[in-house]
C-alpha positions as CSV (number, residue, x, y, z in Angstrom):
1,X,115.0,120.0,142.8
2,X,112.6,119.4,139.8
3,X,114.6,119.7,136.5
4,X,112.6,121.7,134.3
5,X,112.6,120.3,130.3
6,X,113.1,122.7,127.3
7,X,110.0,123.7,125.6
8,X,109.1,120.8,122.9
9,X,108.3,122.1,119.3
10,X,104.9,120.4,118.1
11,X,105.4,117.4,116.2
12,X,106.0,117.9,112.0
13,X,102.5,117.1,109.9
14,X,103.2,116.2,106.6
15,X,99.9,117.2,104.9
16,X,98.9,114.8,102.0
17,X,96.9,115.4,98.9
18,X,93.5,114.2,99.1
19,X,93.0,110.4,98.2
20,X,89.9,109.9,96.0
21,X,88.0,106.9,94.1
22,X,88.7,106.6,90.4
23,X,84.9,105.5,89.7
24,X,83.1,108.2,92.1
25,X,85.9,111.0,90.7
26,X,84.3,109.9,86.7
27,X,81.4,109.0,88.4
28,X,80.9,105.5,86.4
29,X,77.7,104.2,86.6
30,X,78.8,100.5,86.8
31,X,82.4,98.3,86.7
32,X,82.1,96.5,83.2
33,X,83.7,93.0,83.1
34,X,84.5,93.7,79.7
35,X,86.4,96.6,80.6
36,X,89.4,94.5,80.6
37,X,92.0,97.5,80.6
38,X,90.3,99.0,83.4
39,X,90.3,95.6,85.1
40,X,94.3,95.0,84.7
41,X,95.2,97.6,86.1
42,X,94.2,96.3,89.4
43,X,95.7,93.2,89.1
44,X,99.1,92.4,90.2
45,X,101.7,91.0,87.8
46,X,100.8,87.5,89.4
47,X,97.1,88.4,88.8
48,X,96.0,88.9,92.4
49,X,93.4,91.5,92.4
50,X,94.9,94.7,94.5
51,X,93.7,95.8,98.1
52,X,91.7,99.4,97.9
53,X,94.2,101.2,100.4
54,X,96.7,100.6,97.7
55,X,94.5,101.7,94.4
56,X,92.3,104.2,96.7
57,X,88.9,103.1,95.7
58,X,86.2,102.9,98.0
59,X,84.5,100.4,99.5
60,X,81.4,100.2,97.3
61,X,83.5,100.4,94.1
62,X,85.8,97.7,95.5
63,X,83.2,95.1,95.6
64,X,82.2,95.8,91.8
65,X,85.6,95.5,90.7
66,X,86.3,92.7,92.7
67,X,83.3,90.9,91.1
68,X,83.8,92.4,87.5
69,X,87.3,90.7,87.6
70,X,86.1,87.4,89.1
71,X,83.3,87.2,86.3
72,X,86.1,88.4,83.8
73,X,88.3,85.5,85.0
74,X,85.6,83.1,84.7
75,X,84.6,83.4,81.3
76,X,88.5,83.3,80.7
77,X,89.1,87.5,79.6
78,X,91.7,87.1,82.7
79,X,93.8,84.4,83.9
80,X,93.5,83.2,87.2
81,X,97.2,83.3,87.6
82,X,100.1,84.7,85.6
83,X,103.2,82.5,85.3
């Protein structure tokens, strides 16, 4: 008495476009801290600096822009923290 299932149907892939980094894509040579329109947006409105899953950069670029916007904050071209 085995009870025999209905064929399943494979599950439904959703197939995404390609995720890619900004700075290979225009292949930039270096992250500019001057650059401070680059630099905002990847900020937050509080000014925390955004995780790379989220702005799909990868992890070499990451690390520039992480320091370009800590060397941008410390000679005060971006706050530390927006009110």
């Amino acid at each position: 008495m085995s009870s025999q299932r209905p064929p399943q149907r494979p599950p439904f892939r959703k197939f995404q476009a390609r995720r890619f980094c900004k700075f290979c894509a225009d292949k930039t040579p270096f992250i500019d801290y001057k650059n401070i329109r680059v630099l905002k947006s990847f900020l937050t409105e509080k000014g925390k600096i955004i995780a790379s899953r989220m702005t799909n950069t990868c992890a070499k670029h990451q690390r520039e822009l992480a320091m370009a916007i800590k060397r941008a904050r410390n000679i005060a071209l971006l706050p530390f923290v927006e009110k």
